[in-house]
VEXBA-46946 format. One record per residue (C-alpha): chain; x, y, z. Coordinates in pm, whole numbers, always signed. Layout:
@ch A, c1 X, c2 Y, c3 Z
...
***
This chain:
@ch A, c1 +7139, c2 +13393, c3 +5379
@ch A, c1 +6962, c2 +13751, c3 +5406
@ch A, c1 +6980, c2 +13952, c3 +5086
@ch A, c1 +7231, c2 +14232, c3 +5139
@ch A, c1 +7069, c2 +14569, c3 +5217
@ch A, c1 +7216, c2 +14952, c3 +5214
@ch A, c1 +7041, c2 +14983, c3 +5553
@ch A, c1 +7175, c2 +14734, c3 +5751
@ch A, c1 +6977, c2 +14898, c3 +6046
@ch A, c1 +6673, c2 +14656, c3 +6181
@ch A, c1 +6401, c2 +14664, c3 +6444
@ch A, c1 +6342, c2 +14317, c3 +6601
@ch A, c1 +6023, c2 +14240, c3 +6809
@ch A, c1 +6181, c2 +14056, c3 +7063
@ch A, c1 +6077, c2 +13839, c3 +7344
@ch A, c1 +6375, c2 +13679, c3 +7538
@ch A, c1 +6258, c2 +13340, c3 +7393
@ch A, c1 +6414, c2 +13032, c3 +7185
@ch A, c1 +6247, c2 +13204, c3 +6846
@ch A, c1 +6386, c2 +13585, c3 +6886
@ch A, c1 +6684, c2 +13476, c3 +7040
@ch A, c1 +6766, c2 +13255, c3 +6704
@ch A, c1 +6665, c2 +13566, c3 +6495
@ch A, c1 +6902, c2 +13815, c3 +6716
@ch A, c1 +7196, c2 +13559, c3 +6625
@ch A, c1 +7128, c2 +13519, c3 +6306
@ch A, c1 +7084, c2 +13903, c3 +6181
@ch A, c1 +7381, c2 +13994, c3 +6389
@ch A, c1 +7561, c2 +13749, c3 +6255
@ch A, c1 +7452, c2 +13888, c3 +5896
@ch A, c1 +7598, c2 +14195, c3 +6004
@ch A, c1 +7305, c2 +14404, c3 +6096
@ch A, c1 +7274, c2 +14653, c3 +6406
@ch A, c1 +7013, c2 +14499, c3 +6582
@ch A, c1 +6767, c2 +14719, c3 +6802
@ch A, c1 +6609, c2 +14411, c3 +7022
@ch A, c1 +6285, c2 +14564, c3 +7141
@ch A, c1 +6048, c2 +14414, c3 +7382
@ch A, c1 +5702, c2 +14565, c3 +7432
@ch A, c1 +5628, c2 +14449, c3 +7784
@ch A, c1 +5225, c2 +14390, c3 +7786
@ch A, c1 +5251, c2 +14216, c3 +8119
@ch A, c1 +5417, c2 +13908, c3 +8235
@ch A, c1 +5799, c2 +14043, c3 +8275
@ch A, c1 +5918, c2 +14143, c3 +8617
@ch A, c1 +6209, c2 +14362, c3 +8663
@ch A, c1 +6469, c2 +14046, c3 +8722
@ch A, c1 +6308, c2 +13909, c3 +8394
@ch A, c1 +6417, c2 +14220, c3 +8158
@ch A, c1 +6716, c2 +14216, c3 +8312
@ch A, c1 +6829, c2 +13893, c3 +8226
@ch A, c1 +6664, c2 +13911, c3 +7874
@ch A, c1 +6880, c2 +14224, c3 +7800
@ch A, c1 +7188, c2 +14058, c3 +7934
@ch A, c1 +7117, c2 +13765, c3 +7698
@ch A, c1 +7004, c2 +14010, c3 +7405
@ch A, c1 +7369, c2 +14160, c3 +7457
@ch A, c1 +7535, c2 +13840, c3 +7468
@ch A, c1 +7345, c2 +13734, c3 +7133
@ch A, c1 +7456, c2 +14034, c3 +6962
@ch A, c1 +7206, c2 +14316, c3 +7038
@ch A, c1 +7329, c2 +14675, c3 +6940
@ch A, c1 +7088, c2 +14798, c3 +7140
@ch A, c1 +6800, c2 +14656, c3 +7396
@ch A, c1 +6530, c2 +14862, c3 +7433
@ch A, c1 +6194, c2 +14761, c3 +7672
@ch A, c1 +5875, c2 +14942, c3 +7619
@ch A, c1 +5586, c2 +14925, c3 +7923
@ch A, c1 +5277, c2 +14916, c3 +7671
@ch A, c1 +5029, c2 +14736, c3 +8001
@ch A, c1 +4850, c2 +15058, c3 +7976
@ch A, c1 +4821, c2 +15122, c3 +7607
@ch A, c1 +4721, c2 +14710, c3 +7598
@ch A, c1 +4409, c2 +14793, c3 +7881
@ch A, c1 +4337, c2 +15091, c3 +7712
@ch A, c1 +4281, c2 +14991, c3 +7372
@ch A, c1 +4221, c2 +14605, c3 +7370
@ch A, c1 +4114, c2 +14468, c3 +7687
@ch A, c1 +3899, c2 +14678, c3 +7822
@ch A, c1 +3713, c2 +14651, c3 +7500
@ch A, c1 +3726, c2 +14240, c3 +7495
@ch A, c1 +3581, c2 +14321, c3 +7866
@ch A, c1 +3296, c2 +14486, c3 +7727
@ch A, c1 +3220, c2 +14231, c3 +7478
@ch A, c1 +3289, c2 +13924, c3 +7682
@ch A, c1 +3511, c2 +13826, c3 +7409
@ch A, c1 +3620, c2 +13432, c3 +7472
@ch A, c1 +3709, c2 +13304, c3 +7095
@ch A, c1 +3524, c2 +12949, c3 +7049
@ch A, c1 +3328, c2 +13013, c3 +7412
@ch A, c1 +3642, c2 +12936, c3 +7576
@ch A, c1 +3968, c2 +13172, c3 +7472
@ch A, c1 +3994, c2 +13505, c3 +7646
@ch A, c1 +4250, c2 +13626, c3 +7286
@ch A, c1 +4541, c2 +13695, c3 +7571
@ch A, c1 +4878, c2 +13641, c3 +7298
@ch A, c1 +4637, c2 +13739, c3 +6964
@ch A, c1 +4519, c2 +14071, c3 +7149
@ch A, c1 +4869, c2 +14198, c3 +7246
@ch A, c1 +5024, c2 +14116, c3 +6990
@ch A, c1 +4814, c2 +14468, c3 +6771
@ch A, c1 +4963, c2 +14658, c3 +7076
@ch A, c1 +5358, c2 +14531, c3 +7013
@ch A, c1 +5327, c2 +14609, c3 +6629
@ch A, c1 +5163, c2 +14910, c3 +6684
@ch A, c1 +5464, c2 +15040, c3 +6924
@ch A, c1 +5724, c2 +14828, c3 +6743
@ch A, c1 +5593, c2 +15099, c3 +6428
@ch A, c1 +5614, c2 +15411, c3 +6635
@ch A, c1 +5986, c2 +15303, c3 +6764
@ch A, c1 +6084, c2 +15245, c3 +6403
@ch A, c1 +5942, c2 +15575, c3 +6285
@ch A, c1 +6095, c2 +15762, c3 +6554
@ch A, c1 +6427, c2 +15656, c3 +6487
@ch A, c1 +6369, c2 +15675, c3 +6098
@ch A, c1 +6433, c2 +15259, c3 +6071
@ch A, c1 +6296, c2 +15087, c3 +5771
@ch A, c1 +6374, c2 +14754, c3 +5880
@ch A, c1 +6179, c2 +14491, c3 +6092
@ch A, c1 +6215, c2 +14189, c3 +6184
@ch A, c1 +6007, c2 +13895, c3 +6373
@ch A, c1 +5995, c2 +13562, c3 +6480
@ch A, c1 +5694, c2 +13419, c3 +6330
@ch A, c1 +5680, c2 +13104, c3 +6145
@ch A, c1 +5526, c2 +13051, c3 +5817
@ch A, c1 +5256, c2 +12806, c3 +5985
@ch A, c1 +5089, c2 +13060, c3 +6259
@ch A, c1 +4877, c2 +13337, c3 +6332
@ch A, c1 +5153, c2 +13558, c3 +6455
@ch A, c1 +5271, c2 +13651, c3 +6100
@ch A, c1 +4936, c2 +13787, c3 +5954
@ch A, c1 +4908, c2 +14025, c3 +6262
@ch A, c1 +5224, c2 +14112, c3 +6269
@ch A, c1 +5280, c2 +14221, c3 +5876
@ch A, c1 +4927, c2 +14369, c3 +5819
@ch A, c1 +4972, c2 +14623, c3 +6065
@ch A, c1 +5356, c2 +14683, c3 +6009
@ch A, c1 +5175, c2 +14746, c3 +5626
@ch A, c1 +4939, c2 +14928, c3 +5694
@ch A, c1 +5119, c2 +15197, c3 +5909
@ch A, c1 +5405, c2 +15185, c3 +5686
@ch A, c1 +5337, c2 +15056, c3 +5318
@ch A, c1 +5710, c2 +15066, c3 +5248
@ch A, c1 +5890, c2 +14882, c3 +5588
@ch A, c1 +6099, c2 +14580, c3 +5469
@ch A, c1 +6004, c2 +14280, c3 +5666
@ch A, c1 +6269, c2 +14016, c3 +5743
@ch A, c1 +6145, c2 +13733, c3 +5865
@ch A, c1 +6464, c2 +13491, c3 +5910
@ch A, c1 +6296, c2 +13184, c3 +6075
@ch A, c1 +5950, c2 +13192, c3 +5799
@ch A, c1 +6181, c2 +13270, c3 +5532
@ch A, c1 +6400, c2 +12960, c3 +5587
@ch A, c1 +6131, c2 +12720, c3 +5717
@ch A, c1 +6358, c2 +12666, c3 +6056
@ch A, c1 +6216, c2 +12409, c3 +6271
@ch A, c1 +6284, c2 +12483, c3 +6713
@ch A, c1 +6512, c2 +12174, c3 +6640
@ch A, c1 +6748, c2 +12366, c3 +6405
@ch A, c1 +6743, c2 +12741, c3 +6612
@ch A, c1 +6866, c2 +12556, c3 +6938
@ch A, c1 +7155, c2 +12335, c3 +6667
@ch A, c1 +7257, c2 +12641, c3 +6535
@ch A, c1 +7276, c2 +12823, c3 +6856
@ch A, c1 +7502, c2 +12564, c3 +7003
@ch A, c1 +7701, c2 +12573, c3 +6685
@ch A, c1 +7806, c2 +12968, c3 +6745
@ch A, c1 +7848, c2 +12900, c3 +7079
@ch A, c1 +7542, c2 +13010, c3 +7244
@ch A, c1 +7457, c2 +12711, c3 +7520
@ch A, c1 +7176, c2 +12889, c3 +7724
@ch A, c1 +6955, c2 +12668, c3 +7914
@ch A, c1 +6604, c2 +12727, c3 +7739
@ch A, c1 +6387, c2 +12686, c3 +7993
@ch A, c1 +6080, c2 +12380, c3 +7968
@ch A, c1 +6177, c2 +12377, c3 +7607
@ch A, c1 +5986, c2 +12178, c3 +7468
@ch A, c1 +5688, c2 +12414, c3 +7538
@ch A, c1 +5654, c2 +12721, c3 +7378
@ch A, c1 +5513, c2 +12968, c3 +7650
@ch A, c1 +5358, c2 +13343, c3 +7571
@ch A, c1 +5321, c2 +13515, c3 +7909
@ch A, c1 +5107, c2 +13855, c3 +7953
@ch A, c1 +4870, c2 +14080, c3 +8143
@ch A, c1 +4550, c2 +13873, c3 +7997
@ch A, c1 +4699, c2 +13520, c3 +8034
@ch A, c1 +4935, c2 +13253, c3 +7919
@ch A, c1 +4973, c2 +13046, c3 +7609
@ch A, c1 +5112, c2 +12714, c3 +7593
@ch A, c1 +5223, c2 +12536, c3 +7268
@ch A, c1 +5399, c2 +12161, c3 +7281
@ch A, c1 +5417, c2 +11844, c3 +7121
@ch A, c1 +5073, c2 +11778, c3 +7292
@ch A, c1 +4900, c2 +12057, c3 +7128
@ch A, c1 +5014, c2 +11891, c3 +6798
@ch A, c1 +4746, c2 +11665, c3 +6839
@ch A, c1 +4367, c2 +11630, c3 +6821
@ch A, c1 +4398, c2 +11379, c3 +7170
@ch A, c1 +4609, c2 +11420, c3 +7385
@ch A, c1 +4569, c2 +11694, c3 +7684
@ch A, c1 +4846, c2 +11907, c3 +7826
@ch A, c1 +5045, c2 +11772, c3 +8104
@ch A, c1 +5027, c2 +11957, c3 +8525
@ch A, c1 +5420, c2 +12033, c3 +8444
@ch A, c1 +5336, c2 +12216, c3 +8138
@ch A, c1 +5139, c2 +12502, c3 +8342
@ch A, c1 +5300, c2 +12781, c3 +8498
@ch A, c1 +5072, c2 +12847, c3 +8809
@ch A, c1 +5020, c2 +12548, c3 +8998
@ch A, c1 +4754, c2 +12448, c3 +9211
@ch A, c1 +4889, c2 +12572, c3 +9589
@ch A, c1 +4554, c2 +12692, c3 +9745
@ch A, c1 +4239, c2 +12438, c3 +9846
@ch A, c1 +4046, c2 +12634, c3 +10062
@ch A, c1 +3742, c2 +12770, c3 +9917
@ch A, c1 +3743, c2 +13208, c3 +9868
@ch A, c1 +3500, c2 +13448, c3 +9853
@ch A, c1 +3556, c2 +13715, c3 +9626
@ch A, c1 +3379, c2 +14013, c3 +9561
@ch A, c1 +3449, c2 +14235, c3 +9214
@ch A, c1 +3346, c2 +14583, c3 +9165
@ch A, c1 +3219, c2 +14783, c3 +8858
@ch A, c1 +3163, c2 +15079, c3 +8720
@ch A, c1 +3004, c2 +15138, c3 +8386
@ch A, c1 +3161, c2 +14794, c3 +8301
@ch A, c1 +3547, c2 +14859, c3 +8442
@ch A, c1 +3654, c2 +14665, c3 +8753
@ch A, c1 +3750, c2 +14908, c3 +8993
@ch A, c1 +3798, c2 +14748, c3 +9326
@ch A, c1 +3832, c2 +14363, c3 +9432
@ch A, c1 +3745, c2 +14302, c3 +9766
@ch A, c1 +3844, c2 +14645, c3 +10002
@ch A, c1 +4121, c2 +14685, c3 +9722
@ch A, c1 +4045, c2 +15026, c3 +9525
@ch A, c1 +4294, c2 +15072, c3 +9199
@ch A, c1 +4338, c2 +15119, c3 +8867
@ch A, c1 +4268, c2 +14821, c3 +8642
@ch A, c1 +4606, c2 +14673, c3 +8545
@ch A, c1 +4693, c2 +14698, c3 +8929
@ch A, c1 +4367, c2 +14508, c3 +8958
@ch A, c1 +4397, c2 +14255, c3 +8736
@ch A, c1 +4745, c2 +14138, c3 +8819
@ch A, c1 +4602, c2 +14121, c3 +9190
@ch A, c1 +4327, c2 +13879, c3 +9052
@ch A, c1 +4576, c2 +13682, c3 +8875
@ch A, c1 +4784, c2 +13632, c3 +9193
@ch A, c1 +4487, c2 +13515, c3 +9418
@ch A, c1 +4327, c2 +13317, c3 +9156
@ch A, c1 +4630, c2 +13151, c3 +9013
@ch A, c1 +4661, c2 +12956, c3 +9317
@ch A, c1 +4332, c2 +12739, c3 +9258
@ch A, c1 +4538, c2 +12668, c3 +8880
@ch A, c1 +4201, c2 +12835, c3 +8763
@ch A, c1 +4171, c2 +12905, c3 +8371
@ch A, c1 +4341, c2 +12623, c3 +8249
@ch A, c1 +4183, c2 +12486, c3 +7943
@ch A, c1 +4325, c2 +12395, c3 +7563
@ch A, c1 +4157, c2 +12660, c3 +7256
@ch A, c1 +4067, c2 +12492, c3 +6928
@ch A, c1 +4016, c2 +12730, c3 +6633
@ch A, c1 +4034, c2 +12821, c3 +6252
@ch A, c1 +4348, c2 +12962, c3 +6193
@ch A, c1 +4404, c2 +13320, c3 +5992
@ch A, c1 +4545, c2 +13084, c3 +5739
@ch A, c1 +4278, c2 +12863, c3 +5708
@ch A, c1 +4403, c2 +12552, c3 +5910
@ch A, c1 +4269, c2 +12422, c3 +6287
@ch A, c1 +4498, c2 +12546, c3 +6531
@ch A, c1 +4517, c2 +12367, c3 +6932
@ch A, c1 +4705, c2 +12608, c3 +7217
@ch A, c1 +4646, c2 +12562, c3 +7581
@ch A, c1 +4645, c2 +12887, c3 +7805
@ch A, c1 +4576, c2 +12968, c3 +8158
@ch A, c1 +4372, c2 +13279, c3 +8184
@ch A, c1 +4256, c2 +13257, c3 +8601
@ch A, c1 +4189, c2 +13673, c3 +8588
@ch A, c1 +4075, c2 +13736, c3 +8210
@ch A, c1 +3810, c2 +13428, c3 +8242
@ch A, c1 +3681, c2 +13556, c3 +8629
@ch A, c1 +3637, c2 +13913, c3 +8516
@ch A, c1 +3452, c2 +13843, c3 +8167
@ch A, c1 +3209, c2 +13554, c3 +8306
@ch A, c1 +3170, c2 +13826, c3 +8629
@ch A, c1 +3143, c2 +14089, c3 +8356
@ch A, c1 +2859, c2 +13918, c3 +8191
@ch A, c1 +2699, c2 +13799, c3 +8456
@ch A, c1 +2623, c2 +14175, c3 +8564
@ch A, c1 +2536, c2 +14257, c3 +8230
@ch A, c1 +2215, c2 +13966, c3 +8235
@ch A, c1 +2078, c2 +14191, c3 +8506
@ch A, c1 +2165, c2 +14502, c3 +8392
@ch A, c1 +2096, c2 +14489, c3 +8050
@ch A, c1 +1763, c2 +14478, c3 +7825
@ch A, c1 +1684, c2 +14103, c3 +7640
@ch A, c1 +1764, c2 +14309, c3 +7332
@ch A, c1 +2057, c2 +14471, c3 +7404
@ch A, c1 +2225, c2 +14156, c3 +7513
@ch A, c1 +2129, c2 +13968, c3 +7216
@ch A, c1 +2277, c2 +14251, c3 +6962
@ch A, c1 +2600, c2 +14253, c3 +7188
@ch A, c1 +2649, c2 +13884, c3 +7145
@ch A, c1 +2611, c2 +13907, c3 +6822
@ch A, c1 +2866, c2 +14234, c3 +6770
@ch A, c1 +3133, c2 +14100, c3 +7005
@ch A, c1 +3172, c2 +13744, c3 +6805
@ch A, c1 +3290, c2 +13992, c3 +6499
@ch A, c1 +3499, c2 +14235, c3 +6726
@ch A, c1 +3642, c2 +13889, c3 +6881
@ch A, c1 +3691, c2 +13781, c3 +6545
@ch A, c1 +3879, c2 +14102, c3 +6384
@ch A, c1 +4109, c2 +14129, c3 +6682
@ch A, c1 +4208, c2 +13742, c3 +6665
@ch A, c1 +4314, c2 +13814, c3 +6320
@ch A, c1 +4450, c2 +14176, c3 +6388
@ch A, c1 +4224, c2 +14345, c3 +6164
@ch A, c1 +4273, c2 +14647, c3 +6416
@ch A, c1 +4272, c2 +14937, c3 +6162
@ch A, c1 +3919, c2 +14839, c3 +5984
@ch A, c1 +3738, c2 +15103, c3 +6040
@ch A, c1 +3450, c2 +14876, c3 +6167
@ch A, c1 +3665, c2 +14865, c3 +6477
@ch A, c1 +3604, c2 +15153, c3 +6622
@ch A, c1 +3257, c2 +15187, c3 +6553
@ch A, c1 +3206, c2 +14858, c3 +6766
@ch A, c1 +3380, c2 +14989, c3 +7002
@ch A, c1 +3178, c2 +15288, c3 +7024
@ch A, c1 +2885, c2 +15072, c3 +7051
@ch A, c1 +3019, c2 +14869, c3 +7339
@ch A, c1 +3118, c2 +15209, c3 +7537
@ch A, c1 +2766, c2 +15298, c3 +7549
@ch A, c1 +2606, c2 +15042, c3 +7642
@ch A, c1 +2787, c2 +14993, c3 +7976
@ch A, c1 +2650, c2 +15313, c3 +8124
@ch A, c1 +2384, c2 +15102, c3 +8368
@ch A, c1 +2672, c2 +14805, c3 +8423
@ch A, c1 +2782, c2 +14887, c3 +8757
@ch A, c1 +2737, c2 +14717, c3 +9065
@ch A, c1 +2935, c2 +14390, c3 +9258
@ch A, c1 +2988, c2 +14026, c3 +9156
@ch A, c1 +3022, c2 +13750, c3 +9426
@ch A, c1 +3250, c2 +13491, c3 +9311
@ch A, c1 +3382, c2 +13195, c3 +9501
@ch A, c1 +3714, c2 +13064, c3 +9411
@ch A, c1 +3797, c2 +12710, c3 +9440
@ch A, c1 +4047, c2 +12440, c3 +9321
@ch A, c1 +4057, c2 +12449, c3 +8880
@ch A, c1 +3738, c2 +12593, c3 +8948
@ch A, c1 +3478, c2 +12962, c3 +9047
@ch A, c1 +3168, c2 +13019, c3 +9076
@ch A, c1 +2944, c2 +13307, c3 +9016
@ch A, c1 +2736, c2 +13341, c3 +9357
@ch A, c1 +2556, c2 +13682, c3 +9251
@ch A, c1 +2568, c2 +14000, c3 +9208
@ch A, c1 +2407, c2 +14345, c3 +9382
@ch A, c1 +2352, c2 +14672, c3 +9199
@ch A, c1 +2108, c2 +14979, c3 +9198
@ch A, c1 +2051, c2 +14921, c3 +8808
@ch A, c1 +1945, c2 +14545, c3 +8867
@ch A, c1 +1620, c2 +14470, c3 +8653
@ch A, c1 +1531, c2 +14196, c3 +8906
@ch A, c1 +1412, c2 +14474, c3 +9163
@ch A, c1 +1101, c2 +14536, c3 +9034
@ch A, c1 +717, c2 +14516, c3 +9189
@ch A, c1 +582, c2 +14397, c3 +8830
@ch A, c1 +565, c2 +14060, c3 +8946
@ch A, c1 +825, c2 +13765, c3 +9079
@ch A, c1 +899, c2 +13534, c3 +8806
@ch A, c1 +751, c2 +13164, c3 +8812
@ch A, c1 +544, c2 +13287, c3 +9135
@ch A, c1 +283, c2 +13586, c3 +9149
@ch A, c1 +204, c2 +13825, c3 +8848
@ch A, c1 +109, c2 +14187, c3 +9047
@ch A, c1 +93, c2 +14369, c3 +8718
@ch A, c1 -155, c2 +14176, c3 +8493
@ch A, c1 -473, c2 +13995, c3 +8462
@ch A, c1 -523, c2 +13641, c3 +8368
@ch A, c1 -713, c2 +13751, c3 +8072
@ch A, c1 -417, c2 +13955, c3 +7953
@ch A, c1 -205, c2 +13731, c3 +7983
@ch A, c1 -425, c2 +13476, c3 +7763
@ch A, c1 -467, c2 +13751, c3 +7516
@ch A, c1 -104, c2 +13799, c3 +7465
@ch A, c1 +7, c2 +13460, c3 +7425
@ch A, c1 -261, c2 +13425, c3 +7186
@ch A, c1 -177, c2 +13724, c3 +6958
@ch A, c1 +230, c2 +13655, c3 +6964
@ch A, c1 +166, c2 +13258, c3 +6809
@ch A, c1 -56, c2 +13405, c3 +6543
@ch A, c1 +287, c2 +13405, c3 +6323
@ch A, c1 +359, c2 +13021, c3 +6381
@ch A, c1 -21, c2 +12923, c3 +6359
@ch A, c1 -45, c2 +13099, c3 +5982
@ch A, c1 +220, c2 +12914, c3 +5891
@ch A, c1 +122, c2 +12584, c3 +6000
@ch A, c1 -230, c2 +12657, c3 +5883
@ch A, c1 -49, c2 +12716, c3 +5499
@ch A, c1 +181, c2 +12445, c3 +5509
@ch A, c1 -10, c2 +12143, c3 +5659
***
């Protein structure tokens, strides 16, 4: 049982799915007026919200309430991961860690516009979810009660769909046995296979399937490290992105399973498909090796593992944040230009890439081939002076 509260008021963060739906019972049931508010960051069409408000209505809702945060999401996470070719572990593009600073953020700003004190999520006791979620709700609002009826009663997926059923709420829960996080930046995918260390998720457990087999040429545009057009297709970045998705999807590109340290300290297995995020960072980068000095790729590898790092865990509001971020802005002034990428089935490839800023066009010299710029002799002089460091230190410590 909840603790009786004065306020019986609450802000949920909900989703439509088996975990908010259980929570939306359960606090109307306790006898609270339940604002069920989804921030959309990509992945729900119009049909989709209408249903989930339908259901939210059905499950007790006082009110439904759908917020379109895709631009707020681009504008203050992903372009940034973008910049940083952020891909936790060398494989992760962060696509359900990353929104989920942008749905506290506006689940805050809903609360304190409508002077609630109350919020309430789905997040277990065992996940990420719940560190992101309360840090930020904390430390925009110090005093916001946090009800948390699923972590606070250890409910297994087993119990929510008994208990359901026993107030007489028999909605089919779509491929439940998989827990599936749908937005702008990807999909995650959580089953019984993900449990393991071993076993790999199955074809059914993916959303896009593999429908396309002919090879496709691609060609992305830049500018000062944005995409801005995708073939003859000129638009704003969300627009471009979810046109990405749909081409790419169709090779089942981006499918692969994350391993990671957990913000609680334990290993943590989710599969995702990512066909966009992955193509646009790896295209991303790819202009940046030609575009960029040695030095200021090897500080922004270095810098974007932390900002990765922060974000996973939503350490949004350390100040350290934005000063990365500053850092990143500037140093995509010179990365514009096109990436050739060929699509193909579970697979792309990076065929090149042609900009005015490219530090191949030079008349220095061509690399394993003809030097136009020095003599032998230099060139003998300088590797002689640069291994006087490792020769002074062999010479002291035959």
């Amino acid at each position: 049982m909840i603790k009786k509260m004065k306020n019986k008021t609450i802000v949920l963060a909900y989703s439509g799915g088996l975990d908010t739906s259980y929570c939306l019972k359960k606090l109307s049931t306790e006898g609270f007026s339940v604002h069920a508010l989804l921030i959309n960051t990509g992945g729900f069409s119009k049909s989709d919200l209408n249903k989930i408000e339908k259901q939210a209505k059905k499950l007790g809702a006082s009110r439904f309430i759908s917020i379109d945060a895709k631009e707020e999401f681009y504008n203050k996470i992903i372009k940034f991961l973008i910049f940083g070719n952020v891909l936790k572990n060398n494989s992760y593009p962060l696509s359900v860690s990353s929104e989920r600073i942008i749905q506290a953020i506006e689940i805050m700003n809903y609360s304190k516009k409508h002077n609630i004190n109350n919020i309430a999520h789905g997040s277990t006791g065992a996940g990420n979810d719940q560190v992101r979620f309360d840090s930020i709700f904390q430390t925009l609002n110090p005093n916001i009660k946090i009800i948390t009826p699923i972590r606070d009663n250890n409910i297994s997926r087993k119990k929510e769909i008994s208990y359901l059923k026993s107030v007489g709420i028999n909605l089919t829960w779509n491929k439940s046995r998989y827990s599936i996080n749908k937005g702008i930046w990807g999909t995650t995918i959580g089953g019984d296979e993900t449990l393991t260390s071993n076993k790999p998720l199955p074809d059914k457990a993916f959303t896009k399937k593999l429908l396309e087999k002919r090879n496709k040429l691609i060609d992305l545009k830049f500018f000062k490290g944005e995409l801005i057009g995708i073939n003859n297709k000129v638009s704003n970045p969300i627009e471009l992105i979810n046109y990405l998705e749909q081409i790419s999807s169709k090779y089942a590109i981006g499918r692969d399973i994350h391993v990671g340290d957990t913000v609680i300290g334990i290993k943590g297995r989710v599969g995702f498909e990512a066909a966009a995020a992955k193509i646009i960072i790896k295209s991303h980068e790819l202009l940046e090796k030609h575009t960029m000095s040695k030095w200021q790729i090897f500080q922004k590898e270095s810098i974007s593992k932390l900002y990765g790092m922060l974000i996973h865990e939503g350490q949004y509001f350390d100040p350290v944040i934005k000063d990365i971020e500053a850092y990143f802005e500037k140093s995509q002034r010179y990365v514009t230009g096109n990436v050739f990428v060929e699509l193909s089935p579970y697979n792309f490839r990076l065929n090149g890439i042609k900009s005015d800023h490219d530090l191949m066009n030079h008349n220095l010299g061509v690399y394993g081939e003809e030097n136009t710029n020095w003599s032998s002799d230099d060139i003998k002089g300088f590797i002689k002076i640069s291994s006087n460091s490792s020769k002074i230190f062999k010479q002291i410590n035959k």
